[in-house]
Chimera marker file (.cmm) of the C-alpha trace (Angstrom):
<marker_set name="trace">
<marker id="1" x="-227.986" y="-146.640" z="-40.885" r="1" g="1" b="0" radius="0.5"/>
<marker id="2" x="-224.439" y="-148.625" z="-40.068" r="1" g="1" b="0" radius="0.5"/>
<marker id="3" x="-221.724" y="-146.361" z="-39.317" r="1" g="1" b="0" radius="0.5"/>
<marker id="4" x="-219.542" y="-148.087" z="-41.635" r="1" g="1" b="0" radius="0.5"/>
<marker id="5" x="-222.318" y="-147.704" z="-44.483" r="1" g="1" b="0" radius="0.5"/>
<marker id="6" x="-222.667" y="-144.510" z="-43.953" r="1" g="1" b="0" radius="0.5"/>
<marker id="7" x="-219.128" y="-143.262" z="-43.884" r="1" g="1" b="0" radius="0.5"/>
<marker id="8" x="-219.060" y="-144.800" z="-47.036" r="1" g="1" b="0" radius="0.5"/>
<marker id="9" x="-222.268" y="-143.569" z="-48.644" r="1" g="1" b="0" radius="0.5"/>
<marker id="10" x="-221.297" y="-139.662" z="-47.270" r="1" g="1" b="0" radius="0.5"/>
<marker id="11" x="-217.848" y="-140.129" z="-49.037" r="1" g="1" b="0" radius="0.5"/>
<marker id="12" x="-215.982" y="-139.668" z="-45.926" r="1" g="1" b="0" radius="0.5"/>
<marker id="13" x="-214.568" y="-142.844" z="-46.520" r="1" g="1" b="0" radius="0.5"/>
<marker id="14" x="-213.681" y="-144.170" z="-50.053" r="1" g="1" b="0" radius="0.5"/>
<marker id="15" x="-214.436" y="-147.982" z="-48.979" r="1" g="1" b="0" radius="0.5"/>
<marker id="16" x="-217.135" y="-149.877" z="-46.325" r="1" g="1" b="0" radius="0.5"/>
<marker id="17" x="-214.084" y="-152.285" z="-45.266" r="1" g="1" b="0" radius="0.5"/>
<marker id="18" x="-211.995" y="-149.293" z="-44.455" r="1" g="1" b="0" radius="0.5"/>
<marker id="19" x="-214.679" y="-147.430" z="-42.261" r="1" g="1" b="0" radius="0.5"/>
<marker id="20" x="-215.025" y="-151.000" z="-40.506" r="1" g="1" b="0" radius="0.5"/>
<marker id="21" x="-211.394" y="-151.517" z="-39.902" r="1" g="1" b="0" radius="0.5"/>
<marker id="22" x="-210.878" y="-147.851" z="-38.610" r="1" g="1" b="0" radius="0.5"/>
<marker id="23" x="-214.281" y="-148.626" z="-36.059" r="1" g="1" b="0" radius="0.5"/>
<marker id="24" x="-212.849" y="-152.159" z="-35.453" r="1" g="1" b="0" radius="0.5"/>
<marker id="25" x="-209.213" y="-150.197" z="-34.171" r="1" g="1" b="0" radius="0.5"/>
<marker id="26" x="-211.532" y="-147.924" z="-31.915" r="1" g="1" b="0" radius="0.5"/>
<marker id="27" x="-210.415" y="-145.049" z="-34.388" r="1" g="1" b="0" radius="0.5"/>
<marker id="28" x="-213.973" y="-143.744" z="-34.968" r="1" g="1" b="0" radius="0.5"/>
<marker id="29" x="-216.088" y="-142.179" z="-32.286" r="1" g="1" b="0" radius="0.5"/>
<marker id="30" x="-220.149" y="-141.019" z="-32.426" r="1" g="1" b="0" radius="0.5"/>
<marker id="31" x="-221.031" y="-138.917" z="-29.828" r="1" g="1" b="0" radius="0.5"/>
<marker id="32" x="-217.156" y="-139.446" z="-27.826" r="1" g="1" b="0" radius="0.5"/>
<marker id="33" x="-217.780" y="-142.924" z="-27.801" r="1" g="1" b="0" radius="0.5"/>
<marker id="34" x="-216.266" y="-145.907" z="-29.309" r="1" g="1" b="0" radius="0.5"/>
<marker id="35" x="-218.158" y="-147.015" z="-32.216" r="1" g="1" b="0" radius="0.5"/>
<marker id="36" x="-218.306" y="-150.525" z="-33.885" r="1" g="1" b="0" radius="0.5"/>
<marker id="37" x="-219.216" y="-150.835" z="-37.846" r="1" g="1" b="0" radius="0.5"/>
<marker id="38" x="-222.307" y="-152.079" z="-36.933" r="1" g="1" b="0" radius="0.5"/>
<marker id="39" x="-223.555" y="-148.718" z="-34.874" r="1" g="1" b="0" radius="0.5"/>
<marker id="40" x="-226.541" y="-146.866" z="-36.115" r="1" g="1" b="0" radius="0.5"/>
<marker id="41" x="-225.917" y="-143.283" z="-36.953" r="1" g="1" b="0" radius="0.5"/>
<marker id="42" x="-228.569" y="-140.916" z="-36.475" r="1" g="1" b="0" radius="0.5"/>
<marker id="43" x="-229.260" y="-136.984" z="-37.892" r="1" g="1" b="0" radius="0.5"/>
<marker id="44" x="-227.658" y="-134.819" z="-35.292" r="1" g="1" b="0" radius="0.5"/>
<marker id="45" x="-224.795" y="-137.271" z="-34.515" r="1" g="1" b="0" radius="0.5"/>
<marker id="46" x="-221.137" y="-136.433" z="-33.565" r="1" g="1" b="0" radius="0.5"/>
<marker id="47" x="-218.813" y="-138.832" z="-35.883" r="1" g="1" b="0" radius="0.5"/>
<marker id="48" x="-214.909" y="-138.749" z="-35.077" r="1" g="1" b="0" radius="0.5"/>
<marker id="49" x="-212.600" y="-140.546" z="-37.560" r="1" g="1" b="0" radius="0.5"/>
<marker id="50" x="-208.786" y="-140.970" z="-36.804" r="1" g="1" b="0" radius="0.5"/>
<marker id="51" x="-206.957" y="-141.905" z="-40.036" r="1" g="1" b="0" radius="0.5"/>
<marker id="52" x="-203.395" y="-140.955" z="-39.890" r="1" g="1" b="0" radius="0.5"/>
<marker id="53" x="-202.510" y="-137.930" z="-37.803" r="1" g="1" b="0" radius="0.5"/>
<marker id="54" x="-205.707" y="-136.373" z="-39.210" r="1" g="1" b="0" radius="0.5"/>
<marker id="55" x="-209.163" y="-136.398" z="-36.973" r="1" g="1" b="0" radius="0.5"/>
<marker id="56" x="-211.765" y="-135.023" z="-38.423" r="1" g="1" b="0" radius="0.5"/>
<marker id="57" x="-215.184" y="-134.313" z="-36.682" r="1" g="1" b="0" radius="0.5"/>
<marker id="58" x="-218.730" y="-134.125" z="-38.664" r="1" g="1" b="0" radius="0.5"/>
<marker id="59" x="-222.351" y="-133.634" z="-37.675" r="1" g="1" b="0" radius="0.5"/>
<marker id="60" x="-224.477" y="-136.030" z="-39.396" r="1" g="1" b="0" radius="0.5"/>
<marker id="61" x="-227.216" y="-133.690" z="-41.645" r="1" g="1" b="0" radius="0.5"/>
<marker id="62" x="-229.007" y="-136.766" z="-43.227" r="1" g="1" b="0" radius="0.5"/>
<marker id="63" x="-229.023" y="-140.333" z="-43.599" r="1" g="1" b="0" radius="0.5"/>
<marker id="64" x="-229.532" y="-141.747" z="-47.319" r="1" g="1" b="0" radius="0.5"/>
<marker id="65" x="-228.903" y="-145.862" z="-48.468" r="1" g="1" b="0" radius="0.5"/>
<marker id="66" x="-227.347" y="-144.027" z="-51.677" r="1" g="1" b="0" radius="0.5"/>
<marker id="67" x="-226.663" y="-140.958" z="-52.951" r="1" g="1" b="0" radius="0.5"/>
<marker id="68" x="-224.332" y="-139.257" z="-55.547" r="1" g="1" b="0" radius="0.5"/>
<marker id="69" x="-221.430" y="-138.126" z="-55.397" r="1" g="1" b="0" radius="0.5"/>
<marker id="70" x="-222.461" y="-134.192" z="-55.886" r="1" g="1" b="0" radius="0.5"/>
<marker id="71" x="-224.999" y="-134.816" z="-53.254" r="1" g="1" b="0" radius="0.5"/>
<marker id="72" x="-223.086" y="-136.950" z="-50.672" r="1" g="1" b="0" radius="0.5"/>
<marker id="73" x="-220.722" y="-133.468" z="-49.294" r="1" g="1" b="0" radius="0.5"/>
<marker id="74" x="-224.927" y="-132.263" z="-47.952" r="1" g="1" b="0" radius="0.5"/>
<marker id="75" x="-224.847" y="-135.653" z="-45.717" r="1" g="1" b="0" radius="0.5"/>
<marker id="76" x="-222.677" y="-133.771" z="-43.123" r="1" g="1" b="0" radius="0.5"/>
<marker id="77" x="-221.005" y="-130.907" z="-42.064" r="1" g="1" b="0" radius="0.5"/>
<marker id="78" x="-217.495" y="-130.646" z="-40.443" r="1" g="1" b="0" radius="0.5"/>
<marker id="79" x="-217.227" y="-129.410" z="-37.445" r="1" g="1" b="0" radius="0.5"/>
<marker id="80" x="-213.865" y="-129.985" z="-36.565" r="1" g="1" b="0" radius="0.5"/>
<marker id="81" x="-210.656" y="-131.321" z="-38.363" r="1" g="1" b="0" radius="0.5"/>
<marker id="82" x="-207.127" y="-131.089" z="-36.595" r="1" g="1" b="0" radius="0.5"/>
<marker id="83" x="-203.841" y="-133.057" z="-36.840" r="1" g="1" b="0" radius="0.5"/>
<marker id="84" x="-203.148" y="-135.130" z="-33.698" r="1" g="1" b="0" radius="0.5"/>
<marker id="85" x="-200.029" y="-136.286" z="-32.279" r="1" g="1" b="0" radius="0.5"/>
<marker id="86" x="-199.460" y="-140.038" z="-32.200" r="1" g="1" b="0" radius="0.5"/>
<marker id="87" x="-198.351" y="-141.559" z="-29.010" r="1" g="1" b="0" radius="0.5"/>
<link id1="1" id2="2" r="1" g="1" b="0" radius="0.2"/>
<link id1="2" id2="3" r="1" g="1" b="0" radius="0.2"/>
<link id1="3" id2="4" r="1" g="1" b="0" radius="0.2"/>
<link id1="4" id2="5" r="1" g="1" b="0" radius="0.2"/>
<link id1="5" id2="6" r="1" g="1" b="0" radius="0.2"/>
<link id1="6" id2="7" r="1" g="1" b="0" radius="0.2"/>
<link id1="7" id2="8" r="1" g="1" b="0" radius="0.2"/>
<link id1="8" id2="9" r="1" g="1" b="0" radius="0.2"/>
<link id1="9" id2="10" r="1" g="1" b="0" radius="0.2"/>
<link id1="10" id2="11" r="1" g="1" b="0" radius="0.2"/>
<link id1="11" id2="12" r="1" g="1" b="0" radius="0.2"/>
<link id1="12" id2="13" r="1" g="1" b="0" radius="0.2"/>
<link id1="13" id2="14" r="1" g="1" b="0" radius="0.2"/>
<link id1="14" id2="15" r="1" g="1" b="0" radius="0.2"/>
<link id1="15" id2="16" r="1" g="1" b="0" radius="0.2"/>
<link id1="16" id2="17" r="1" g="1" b="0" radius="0.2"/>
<link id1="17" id2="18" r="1" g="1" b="0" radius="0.2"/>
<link id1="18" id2="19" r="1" g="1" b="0" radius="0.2"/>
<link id1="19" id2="20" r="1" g="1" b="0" radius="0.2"/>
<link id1="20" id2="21" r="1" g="1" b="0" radius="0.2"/>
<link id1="21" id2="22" r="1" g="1" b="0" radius="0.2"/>
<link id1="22" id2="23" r="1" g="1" b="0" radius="0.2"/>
<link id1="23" id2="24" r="1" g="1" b="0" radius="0.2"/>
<link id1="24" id2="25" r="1" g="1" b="0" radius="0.2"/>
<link id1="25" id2="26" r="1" g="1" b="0" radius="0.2"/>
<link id1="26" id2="27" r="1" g="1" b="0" radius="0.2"/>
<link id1="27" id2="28" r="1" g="1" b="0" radius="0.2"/>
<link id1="28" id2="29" r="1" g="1" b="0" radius="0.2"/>
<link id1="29" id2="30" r="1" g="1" b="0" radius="0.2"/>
<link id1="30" id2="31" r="1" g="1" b="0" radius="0.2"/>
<link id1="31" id2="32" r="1" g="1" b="0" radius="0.2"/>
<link id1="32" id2="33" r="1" g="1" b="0" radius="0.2"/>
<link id1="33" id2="34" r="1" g="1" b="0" radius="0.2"/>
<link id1="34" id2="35" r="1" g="1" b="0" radius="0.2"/>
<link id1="35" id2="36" r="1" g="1" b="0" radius="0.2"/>
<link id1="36" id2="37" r="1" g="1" b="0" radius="0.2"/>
<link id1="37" id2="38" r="1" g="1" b="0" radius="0.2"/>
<link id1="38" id2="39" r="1" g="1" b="0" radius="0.2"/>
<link id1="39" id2="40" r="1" g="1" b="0" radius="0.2"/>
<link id1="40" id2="41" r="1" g="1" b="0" radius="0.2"/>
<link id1="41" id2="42" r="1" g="1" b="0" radius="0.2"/>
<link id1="42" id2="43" r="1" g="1" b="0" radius="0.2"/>
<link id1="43" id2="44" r="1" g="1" b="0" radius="0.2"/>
<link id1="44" id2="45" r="1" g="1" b="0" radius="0.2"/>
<link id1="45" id2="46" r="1" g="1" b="0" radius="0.2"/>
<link id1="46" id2="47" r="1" g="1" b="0" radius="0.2"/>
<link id1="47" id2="48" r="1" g="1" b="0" radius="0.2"/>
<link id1="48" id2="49" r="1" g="1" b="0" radius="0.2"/>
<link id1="49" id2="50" r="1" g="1" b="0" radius="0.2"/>
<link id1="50" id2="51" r="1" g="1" b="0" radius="0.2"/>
<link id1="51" id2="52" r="1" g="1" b="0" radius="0.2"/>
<link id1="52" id2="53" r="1" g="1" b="0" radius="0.2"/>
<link id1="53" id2="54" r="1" g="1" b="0" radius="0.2"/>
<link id1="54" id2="55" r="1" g="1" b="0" radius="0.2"/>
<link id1="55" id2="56" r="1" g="1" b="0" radius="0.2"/>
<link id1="56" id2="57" r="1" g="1" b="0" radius="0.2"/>
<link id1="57" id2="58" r="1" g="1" b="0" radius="0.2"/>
<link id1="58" id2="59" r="1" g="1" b="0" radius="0.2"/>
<link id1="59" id2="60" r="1" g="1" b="0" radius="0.2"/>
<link id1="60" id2="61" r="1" g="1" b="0" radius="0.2"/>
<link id1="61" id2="62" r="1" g="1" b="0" radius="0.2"/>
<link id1="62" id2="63" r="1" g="1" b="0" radius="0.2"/>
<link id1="63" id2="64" r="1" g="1" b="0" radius="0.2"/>
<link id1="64" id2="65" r="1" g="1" b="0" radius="0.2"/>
<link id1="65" id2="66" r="1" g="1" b="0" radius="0.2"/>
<link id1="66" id2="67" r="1" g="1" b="0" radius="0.2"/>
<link id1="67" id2="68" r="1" g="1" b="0" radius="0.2"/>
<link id1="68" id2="69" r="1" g="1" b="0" radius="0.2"/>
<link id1="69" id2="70" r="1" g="1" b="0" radius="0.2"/>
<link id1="70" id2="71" r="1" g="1" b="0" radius="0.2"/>
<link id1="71" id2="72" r="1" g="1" b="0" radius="0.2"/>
<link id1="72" id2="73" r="1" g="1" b="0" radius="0.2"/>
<link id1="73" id2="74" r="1" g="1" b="0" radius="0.2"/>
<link id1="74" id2="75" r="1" g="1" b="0" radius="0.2"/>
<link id1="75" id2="76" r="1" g="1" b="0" radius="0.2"/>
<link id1="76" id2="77" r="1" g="1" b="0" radius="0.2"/>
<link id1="77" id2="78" r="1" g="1" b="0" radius="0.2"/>
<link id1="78" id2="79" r="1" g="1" b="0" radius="0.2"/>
<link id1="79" id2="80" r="1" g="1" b="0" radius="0.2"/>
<link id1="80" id2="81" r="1" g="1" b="0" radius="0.2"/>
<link id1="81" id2="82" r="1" g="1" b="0" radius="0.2"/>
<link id1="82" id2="83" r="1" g="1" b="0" radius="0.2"/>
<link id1="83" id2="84" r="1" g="1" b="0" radius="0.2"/>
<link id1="84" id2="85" r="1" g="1" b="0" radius="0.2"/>
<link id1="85" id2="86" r="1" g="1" b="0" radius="0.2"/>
<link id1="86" id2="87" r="1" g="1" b="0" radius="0.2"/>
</marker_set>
């Protein structure tokens, strides 16, 4: 699945252009590495958004084209979320 698609689908995100503007400003990381929009994300992935002074860090759980929004907080699980200083 995209990474921007998913980010979207799990809720992490509230909109697919946002998660691809964040990946297109090298503010979203899979496994410590730069993503694009257009990365796959697989189960067992390390995703790192930077929005803000916020970074939160999830591990991907599943991987679903759609899902609701009860169900979409099972998609991950957060691992890490910290506020970061801006240089």
């Amino acid at each position: 699945m995209r990474l921007d698609k998913y980010l979207k689908v799990a809720r992490i995100l509230k909109r697919r252009t946002v998660s691809k503007d964040l990946a297109d400003h090298q503010r979203v990381l899979i496994n410590g590495k730069t993503a694009k929009p257009a990365s796959e994300v697989n189960v067992g992935d390390l995703i790192t958004v930077i929005f803000g002074q916020r970074q939160l860090t999830v591990r991907v759980t599943e991987t679903a084209q759609y899902t609701r929004k009860e169900d979409a907080a099972s998609m991950y699980e957060v691992v890490e979320e910290k506020r970061v200083e801006l240089e």
